[in-house]
N, C-alpha and C positions, 0 to 999 in steps of 0.2 A: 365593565371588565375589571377583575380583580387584580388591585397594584401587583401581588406577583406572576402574575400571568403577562400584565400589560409591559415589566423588567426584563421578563424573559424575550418577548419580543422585540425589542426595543434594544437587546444585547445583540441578540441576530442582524437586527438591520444593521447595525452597527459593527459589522465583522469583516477585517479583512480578511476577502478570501487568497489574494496574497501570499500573505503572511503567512495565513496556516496552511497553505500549502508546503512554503519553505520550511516551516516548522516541521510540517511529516516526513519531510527527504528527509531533515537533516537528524530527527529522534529512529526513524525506520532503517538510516544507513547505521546510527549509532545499536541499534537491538542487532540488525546483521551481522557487527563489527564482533559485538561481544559472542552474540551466539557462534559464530566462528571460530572463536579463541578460547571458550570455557563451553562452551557445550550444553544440551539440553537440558543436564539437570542443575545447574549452578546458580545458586540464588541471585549473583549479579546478571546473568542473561535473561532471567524470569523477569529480575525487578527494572529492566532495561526494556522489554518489549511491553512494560505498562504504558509508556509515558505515549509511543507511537500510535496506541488503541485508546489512548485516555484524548488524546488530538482526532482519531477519525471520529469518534465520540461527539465530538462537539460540531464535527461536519456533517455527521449524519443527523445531524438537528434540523437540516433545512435540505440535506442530499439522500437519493435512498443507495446510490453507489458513490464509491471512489477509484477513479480508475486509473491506473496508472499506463503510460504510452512511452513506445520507442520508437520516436519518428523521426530519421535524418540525421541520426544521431543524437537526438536532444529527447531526454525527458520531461513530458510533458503530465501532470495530476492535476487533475477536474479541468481538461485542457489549456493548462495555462503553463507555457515552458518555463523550466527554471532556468533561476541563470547559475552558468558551471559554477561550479564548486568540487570537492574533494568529496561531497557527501551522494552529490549526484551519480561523479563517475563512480562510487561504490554500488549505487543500484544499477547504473548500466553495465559494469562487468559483470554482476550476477545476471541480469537476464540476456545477455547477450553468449553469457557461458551454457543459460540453458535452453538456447533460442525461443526466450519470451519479447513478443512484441505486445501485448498487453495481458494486462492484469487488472482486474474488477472486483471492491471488493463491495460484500453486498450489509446494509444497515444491520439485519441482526447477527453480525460477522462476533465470536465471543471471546474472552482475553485465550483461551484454551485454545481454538481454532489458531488465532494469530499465532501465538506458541510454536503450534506446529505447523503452521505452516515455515516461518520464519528458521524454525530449524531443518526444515527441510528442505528450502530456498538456499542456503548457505551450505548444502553440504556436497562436498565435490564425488560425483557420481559420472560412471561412464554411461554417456547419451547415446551410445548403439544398442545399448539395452532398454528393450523397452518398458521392461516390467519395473524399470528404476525412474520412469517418467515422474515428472513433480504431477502429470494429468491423473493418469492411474494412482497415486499416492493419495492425491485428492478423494479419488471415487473411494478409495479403499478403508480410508478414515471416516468414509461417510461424510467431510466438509464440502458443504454445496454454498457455503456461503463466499470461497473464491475460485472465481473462473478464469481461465488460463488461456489465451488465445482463442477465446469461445465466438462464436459469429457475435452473440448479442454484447459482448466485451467490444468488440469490434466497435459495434453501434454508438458507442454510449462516445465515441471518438471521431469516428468519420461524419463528414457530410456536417458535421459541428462547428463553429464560429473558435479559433482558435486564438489564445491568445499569449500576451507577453510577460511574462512575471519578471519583470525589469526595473 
């Protein structure tokens, strides 16, 4: 096996998943924070929602989704709940604003995609209308790389070993 190949491996075994877990609340609540406050085109909200795709990045090394759960109130990514924090309850007021209980995102998911989806997650929209769904926003940009309370979103969280990021 070639020493860079055998590094690479060897970096993965050695990952906590943990960690980067906590690490995507806390860079994903910070890209919602700003894209919130300055808006789609503002080079600090573009350069804010690198750091949270440049982390699933490195989880899509050994995952082909990431999913995020709204179970009992606690958010839970690649089933492992975090513990509260200020950056957690920022994701759980946005999806509970736009009654999402999961979100999946899928490996060839691309910094453009993330972009809009995140600005489109963060922007305050009346939910009786349907044509303003984040689901139909989705279909309409043609982004098939995240699903929104989809059955197979579902999957990738029930009936699975849950655990404690404690």
């Amino acid at each position: 096996m070639k020493d860079k190949q055998k590094q690479t491996i060897e970096s993965i075994l050695h990952t906590n998943i943990n960690e980067q877990v906590h690490a995507v609340v806390k860079e994903f609540s910070m890209a919602c924070k700003k894209a919130a406050i300055y808006g789609s085109t503002h080079p600090l909200s573009k350069k804010a929602i690198q750091k949270p795709f440049l982390l699933f990045d490195k989880i899509f090394r050994y995952k082909k989704y990431i999913n995020f759960n709204l179970h009992k109130g606690y958010l839970y990514i690649l089933n492992i709940r975090l513990k509260d924090s200020v950056f957690n309850e920022e994701i759980i007021k946005y999806m509970q604003m736009l009654d999402i209980k999961v979100l999946a995102f899928e490996k060839h998911l691309t910094l453009g995609e993330l972009e809009k989806f995140i600005f489109r997650f963060v922007l305050r929209i009346d939910r009786s209308n349907h044509d303003e769904l984040l689901t139909t926003y989705l279909k309409n940009e043609k982004i098939d790389t995240v699903e929104v309370n989809t059955e197979h979103a579902y999957k990738l969280f029930e009936g699975k070993d849950l655990y404690r990021g404690d």
